[in-house]
N, C-alpha and C positions, 0 to 999 in steps of 0.2 A: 289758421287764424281767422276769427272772425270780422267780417267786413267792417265792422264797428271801428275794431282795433289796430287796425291796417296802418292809418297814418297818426298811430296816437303820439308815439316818439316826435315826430317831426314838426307836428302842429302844437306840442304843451312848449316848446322853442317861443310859438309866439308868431301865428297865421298872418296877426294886421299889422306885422312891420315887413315883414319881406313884401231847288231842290234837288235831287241826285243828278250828280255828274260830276263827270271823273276826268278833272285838268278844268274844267268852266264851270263860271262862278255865274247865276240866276242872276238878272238884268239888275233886280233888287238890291245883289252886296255890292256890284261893283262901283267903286268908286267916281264919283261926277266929279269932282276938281270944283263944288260950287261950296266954297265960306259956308260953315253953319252957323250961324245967327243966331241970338235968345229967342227970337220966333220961331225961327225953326225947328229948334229943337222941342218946346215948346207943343210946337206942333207937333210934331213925332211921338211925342210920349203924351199926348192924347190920344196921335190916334190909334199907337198902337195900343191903348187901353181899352180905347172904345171900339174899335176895329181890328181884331188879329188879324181877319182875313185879308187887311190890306195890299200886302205885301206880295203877297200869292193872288189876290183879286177875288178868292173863296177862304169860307170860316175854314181856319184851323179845326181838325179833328182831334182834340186832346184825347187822350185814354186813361183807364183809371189805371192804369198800374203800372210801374215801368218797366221796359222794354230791352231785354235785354239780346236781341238781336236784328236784324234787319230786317228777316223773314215778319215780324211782327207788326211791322212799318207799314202803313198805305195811304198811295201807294205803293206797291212793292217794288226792294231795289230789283237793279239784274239778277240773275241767279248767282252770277259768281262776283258779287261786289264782297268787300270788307268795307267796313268803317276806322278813319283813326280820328280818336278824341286825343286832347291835349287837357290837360288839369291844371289850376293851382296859379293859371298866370292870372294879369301878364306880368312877367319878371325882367326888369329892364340888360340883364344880357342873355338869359337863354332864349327870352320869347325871340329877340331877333336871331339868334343863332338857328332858332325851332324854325322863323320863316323865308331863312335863308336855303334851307336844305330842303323844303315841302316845296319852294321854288324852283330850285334845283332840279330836282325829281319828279314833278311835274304833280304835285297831289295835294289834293286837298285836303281837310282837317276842319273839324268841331273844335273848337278851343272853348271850356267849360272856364271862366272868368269870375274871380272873386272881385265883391265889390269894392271894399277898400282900395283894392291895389288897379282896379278899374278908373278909381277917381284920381291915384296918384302918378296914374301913366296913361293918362289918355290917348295920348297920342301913339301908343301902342296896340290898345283898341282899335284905332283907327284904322292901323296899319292893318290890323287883322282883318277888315271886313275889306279892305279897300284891294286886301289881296286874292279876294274872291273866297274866305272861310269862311264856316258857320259858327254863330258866338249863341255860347250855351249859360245861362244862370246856374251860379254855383256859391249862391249864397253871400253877405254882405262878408261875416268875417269866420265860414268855415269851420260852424261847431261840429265836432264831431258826436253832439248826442245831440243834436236837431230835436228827433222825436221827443225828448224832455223836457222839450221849454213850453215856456207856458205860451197859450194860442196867438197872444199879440207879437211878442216875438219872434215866433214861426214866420207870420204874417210879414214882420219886417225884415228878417231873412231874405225870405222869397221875394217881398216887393220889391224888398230896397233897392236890391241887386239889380233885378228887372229895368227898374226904373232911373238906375244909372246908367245900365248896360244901352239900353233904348236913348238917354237923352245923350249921349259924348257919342257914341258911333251912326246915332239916324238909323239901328239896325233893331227893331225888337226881338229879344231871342225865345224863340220856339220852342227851346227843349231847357229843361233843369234838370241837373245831377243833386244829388242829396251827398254832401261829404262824409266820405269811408262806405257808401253806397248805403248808408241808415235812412230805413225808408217806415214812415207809419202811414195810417189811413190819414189822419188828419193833414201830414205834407203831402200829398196826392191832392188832396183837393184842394188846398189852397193853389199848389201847382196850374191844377187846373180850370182855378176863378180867373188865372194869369193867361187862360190857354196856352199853357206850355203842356208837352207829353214828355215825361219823366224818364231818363235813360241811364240805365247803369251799363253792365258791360259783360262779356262772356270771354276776354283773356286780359290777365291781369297779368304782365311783371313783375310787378313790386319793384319797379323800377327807382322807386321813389325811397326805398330803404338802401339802394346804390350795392346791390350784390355782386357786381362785375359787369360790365360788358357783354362778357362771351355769354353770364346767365340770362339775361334781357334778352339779348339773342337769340337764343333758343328756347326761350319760353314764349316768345311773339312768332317765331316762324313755325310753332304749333296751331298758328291760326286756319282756321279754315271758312268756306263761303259762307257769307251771312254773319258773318264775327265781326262783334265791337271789339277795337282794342282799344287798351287806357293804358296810358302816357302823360306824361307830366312834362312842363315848362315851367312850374315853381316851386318856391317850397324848398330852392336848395342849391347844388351843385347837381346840374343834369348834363354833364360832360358823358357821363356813360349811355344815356338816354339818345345822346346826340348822335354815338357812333355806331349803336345799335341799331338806329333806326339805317344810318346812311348800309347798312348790309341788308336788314330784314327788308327796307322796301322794293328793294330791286328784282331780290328773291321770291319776296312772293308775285309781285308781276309776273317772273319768268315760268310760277306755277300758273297762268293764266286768271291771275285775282286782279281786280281791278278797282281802285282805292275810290271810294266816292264820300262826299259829305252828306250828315243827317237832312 
């Protein structure tokens, strides 16, 4: 199936109503306990508009093209890191179910964040950065033909998101996903007027069509070094997602892989 098609079932349902280190979160995500303010925030979505490099203290090196494993990244991760990305949140009870067990287990995670559901759980958001994850743009409301819209709403796609993602968490996000991985020239660049570098993935589930447990399972612990995996926290019933993961993460640790954030 084509990447296009992947989540077409799930999202014609109706999308807007539902640096590396591995266990430590960059000084940046972690939470300060200090009130955000309309200034504040304010201020943050200036400056990460005007300044990407803030946050890291150097310019973001965006790329034209996305990245579909970690070996591509530079920095380069460790030799033996995996990535795990989360999709489609945040979803008011699997995201916490999703950061209850990455707790647990000690790993970190990219959580790729839509924007409506960004504005209607903030406080989810929050939680996410504040528990030391990276938050990725993934678009206001999740079209799955991105490439065919006309250029202002590409534009507000990408912004919007951005620029919600950036004002409720204090956290500008770095990296955009394109939903169902549909990717053209023209979302690249806007991507990267955002300085965000664009990331898709090199092991898919399909977790998100809910094939079993046992199949999630075994199609994640095919991952090997330098593997994005994608995972979903919205978008549905991710009770299989859930228990899949509490097996595959331990296992691949015990192959010597070591889980780190984008």
């Amino acid at each position: 199936m084509r990447k296009l098609d992947r989540r077409q079932a799930l999202w014609t349902i109706g999308a807007a109503g539902a640096g590396l280190a591995a266990g430590a979160a960059p000084e940046f995500l972690r939470g300060t306990g200090t009130p955000r303010t309309r200034h504040h925030l304010r201020t943050v979505a200036h400056t990460a508009r005007t300044d990407p490099g803030y946050a890291h203290g150097r310019p973001l090196q965006a790329l034209r093209r996305p990245i579909h494993s970690l070996h591509d990244l530079q920095p380069a991760a460790p030799p033996n890191a995996v990535a795990l990305t989360i999709d489609d949140g945040p979803h008011p009870v699997w995201t916490p179910k999703m950061l209850e067990l990455l707790a647990e287990l000690g790993v970190p995670a990219t959580f790729s964040l839509i924007g409506v559901q960004v504005t209607e759980y903030p406080q989810l958001v929050r939680r996410i950065v504040d528990s030391g994850h990276q938050v990725s743009d993934h678009t206001v409301t999740h079209p799955l033909n991105l490439p065919a819209l006309a250029d202002a709403k590409i534009r507000e796609e990408i912004g919007g998101a951005h620029d919600r993602i950036a004002q409720i968490s204090g956290v500008a996000p770095k990296f955009f996903r394109s939903p169902g991985g549909a990717w053209s020239q023209r979302i690249l660049d806007i991507a990267t007027e955002h300085d965000m570098i664009c990331i898709d993935w090199q092991v898919d589930p399909r977790d998100w069509a809910r094939p079993g447990t046992t199949t999630i399972t075994d199609r994640l612990l095919r991952a090997q070094a330098g593997d994005i995996l994608l995972c979903h926290d919205g978008g549905g019933d991710r009770s299989e997602t859930i228990r899949a993961l509490r097996t595959v993460i331990p296992a691949l640790k015990g192959r010597g892989l070591t889980f780190v954030a984008l």
